[in-house]
C-alpha positions in Angstrom: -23.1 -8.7 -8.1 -22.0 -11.0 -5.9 -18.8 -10.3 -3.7 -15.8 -12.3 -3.0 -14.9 -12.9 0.7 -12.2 -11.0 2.1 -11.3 -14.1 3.6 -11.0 -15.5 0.3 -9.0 -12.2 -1.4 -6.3 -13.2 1.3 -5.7 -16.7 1.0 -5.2 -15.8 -2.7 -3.0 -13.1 -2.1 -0.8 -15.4 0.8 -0.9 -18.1 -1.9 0.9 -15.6 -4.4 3.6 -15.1 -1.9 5.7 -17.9 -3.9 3.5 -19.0 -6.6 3.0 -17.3 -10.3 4.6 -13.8 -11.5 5.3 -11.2 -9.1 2.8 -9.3 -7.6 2.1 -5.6 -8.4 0.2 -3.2 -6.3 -0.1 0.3 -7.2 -0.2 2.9 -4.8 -3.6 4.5 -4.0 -5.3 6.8 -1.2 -8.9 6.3 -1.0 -11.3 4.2 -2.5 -11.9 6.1 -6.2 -8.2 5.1 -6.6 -8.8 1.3 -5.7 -11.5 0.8 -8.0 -9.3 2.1 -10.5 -6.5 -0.2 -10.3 -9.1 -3.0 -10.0 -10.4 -2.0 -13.4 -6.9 -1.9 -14.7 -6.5 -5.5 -14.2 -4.3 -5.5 -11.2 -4.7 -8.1 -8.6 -3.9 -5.7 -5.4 -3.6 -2.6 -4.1 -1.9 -0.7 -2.2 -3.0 2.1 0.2 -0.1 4.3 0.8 0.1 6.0 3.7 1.6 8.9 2.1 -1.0 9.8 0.3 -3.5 9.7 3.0 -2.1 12.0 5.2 -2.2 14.4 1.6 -5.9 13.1 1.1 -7.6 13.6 4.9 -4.9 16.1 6.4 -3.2 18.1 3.2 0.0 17.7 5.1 3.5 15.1 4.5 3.3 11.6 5.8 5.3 12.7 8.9 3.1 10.6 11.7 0.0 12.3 11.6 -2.2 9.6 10.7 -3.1 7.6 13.7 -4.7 4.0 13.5 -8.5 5.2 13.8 -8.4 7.3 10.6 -6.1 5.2 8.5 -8.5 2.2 9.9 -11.6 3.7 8.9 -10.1 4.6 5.6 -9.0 1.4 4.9 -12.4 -0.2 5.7 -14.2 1.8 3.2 -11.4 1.2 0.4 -11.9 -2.2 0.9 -15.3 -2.4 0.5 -15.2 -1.0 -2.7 -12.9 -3.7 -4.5 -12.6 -7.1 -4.9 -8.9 -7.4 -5.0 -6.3 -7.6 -2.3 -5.8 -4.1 -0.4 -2.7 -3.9 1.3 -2.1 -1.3 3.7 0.9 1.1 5.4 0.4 0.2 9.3 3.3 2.5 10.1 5.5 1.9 13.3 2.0 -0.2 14.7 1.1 2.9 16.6 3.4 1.9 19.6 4.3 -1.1 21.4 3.8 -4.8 20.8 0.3 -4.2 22.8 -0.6 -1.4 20.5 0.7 -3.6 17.6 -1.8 -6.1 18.6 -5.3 -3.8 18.1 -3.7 -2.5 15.2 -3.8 -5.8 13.6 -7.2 -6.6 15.1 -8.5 -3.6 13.6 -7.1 -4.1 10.1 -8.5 -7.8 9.4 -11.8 -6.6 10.7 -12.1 -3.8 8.3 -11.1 -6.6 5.4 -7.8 -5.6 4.6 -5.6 -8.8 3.1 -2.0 -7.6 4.4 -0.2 -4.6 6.4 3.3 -3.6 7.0 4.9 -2.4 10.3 8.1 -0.4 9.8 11.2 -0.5 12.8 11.1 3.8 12.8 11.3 5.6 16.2 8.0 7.5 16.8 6.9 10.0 15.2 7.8 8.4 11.8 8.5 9.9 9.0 7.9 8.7 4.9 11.5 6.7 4.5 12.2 8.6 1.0 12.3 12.0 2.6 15.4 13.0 2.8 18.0 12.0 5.4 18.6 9.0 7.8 15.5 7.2 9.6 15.8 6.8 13.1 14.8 2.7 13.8 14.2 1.1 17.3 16.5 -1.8 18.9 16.0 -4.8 16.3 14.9 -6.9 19.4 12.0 -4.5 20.1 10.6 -4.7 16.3 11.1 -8.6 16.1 9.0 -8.4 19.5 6.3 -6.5 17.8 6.4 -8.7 14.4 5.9 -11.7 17.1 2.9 -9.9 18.5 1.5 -9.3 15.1 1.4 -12.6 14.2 -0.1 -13.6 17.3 -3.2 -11.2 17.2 -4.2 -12.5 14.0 -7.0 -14.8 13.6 -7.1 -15.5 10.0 -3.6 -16.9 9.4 -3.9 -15.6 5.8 -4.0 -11.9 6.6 -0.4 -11.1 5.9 2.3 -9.6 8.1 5.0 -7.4 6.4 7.7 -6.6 8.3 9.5 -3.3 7.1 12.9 -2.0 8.3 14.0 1.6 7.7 17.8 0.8 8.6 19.7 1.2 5.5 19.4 4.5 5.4 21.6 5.5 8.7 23.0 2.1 9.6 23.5 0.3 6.6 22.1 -2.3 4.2 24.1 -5.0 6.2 22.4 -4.0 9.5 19.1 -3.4 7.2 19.8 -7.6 5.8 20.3 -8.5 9.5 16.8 -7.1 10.5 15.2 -8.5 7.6 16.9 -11.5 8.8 15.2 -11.5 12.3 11.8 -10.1 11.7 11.7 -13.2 9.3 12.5 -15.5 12.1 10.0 -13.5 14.0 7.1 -14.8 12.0 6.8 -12.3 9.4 5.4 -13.5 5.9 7.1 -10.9 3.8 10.1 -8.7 4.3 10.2 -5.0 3.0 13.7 -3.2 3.0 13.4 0.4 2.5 16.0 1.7 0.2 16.5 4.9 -1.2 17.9 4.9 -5.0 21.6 5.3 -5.3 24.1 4.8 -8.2 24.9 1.0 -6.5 20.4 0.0 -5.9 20.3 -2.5 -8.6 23.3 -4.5 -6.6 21.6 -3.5 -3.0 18.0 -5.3 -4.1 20.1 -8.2 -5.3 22.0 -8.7 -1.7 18.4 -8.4 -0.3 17.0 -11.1 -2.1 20.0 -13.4 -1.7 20.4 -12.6 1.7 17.2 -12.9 3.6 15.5 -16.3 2.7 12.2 -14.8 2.9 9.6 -13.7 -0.1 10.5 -10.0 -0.5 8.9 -6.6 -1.0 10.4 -3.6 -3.2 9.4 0.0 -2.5 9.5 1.7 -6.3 9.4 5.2 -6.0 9.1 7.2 -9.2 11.9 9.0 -9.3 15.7 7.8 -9.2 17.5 4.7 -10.3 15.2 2.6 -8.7 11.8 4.1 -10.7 14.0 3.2 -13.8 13.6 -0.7 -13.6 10.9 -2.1 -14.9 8.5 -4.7 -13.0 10.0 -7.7 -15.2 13.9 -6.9 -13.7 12.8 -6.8 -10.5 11.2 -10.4 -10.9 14.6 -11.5 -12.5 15.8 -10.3 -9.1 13.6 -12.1 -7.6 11.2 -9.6 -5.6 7.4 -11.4 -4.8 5.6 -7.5 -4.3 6.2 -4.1 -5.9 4.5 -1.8 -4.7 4.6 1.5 -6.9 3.3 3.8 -4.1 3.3 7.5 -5.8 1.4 6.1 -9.0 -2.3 7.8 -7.6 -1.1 11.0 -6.1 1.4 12.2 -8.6 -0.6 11.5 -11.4 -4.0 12.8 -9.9 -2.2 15.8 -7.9 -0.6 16.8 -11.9 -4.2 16.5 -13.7 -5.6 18.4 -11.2 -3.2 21.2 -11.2 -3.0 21.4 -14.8 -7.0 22.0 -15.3 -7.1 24.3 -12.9 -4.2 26.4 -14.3 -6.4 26.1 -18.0 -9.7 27.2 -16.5 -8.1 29.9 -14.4 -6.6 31.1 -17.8 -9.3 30.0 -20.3 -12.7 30.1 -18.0 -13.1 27.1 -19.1 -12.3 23.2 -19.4 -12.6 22.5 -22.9 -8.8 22.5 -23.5 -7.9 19.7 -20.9 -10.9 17.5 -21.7 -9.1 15.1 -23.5 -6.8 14.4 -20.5 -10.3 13.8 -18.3 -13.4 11.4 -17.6 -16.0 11.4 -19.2 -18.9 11.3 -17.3 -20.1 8.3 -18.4 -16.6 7.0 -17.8 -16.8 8.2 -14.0 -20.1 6.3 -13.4 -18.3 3.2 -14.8 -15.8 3.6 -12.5 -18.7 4.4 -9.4 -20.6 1.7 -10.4 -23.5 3.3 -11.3 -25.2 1.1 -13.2 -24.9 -1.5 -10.7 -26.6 0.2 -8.0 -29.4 2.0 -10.5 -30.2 -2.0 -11.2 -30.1 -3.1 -7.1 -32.9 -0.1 -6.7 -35.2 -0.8 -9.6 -35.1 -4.3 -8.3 -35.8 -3.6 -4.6 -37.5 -0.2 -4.6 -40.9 -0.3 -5.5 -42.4 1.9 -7.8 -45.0 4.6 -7.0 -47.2 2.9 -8.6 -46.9 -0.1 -6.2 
């Protein structure tokens, strides 16, 4: 089967910024996940960095993943799809020279777009609970400016993220948005928690920052309550729905175990699993069982 250029993924995906419905990319953590939501008919998706630190590490998305393992990650996730994979760069891993291999390393491993959060290092996932500690907005629209500079496809898509709202403010979390967008960045992403008054808060951030904009849906809360259509009507160009993968694989999971711990057996929660035949589909079995019998010879050649 022949493959689409990465190259080609992103100019489609930059293209989409402000043309056609709204983009949505479910949340994944490894490349089983990707080819999943490719199947599914989605046209991106999204490698959470949340739920790689659970996948490699076991452990909460509290700045343990550095750039080398979320890198290689991302490179064999991409590889498996033919969609759009857009990836959680976290603070950049530093400073604006940092930022710049960061974003060297991403487009080399084929990934379409990243986003680079304003937290203070070590980060920390921005719907734990409490207030995120962000750096001086000059610093972050410095690093957003490097970003943009280190790129050499001029597709491969810079997010800038800002974690202010939740200790300063959504007016001080508008006024980042604001810069970083002035900075150079393609799409802005304003972390908000839900809250009795989010449905008003998205609406100031689209009206307020002239820029094409990024929600955050977690599951849970006001905000997991409106559906992908409002937040078009809002005016949002990405949702990323990042818990999709891992709350729905990490509930499966416990759930057979718990039957064939009880039962000794699986036969109760087969209906809520693969097949086999499925899981080869999904693999790509076939695909590569054709690609040998092509090129292996026989033994009787």
């Amino acid at each position: 089967m022949e493959r689409i250029p990465k190259s080609t993924l992103r100019k489609q995906l930059h293209q989409r910024l402000t043309q056609g419905p709204i983009i949505v990319s479910p949340g994944i953590y490894d490349a089983f996940g990707a080819r999943l939501v490719e199947m599914a008919g989605f046209e991106a998706a999204y490698m959470t960095g949340n739920g790689v630190s659970a996948c490699l590490l076991g452990r909460a998305d509290v700045g343990l993943i550095d750039l080398t393992m979320m890198v290689a990650h991302a490179r064999r996730t991409a590889m498996a799809v033919d969609i759009p994979l857009i990836c959680d760069a976290d603070t950049g891993y530093g400073n604006a020279v940092n930022v710049r291999r960061t974003v060297e390393e991403f487009e080399a491993a084929g990934v379409a777009a990243i986003h680079l959060e304003d937290q203070v290092m070590p980060k920390r996932c921005g719907h734990l609970p409490g207030a995120r500690a962000v750096v001086p907005l000059r610093e972050h629209a410095g690093k957003i400016e490097a970003a943009c500079a280190a790129r050499t496809d001029p597709n491969f898509i810079i997010i800038a993220r800002t974690d202010a709202a939740s200790g300063f403010g959504l007016k001080e979390a508008i006024k980042r948005g604001q810069a970083y967008r002035k900075a150079g960045a393609d799409v802005i992403f304003v972390e908000l928690k839900s809250s009795p008054t989010i449905h008003e808060d998205l609406k100031r951030v689209v009206e307020e920052i002239d820029a094409p904009c990024l929600v955050n849906v977690e599951e849970y809360g006001k905000l997991g309550e409106l559906t992908v259509k409002e937040l078009e009507k809002l005016g949002f160009r990405i949702a990323i729905f990042p818990g999709v993968a891992r709350y729905a694989a990490g509930f499966a999971i416990r759930e057979t175990l718990a039957i064939l711990k009880q039962e000794g057996s699986t036969k109760q929660a087969r209906m809520r699993m693969l097949t086999a035949g499925e899981y080869h589909k999904v693999l790509k079995l076939q695909e590569l069982e054709e690609w040998e019998e092509r090129y292996q010879p026989t033994t009787e050649d």
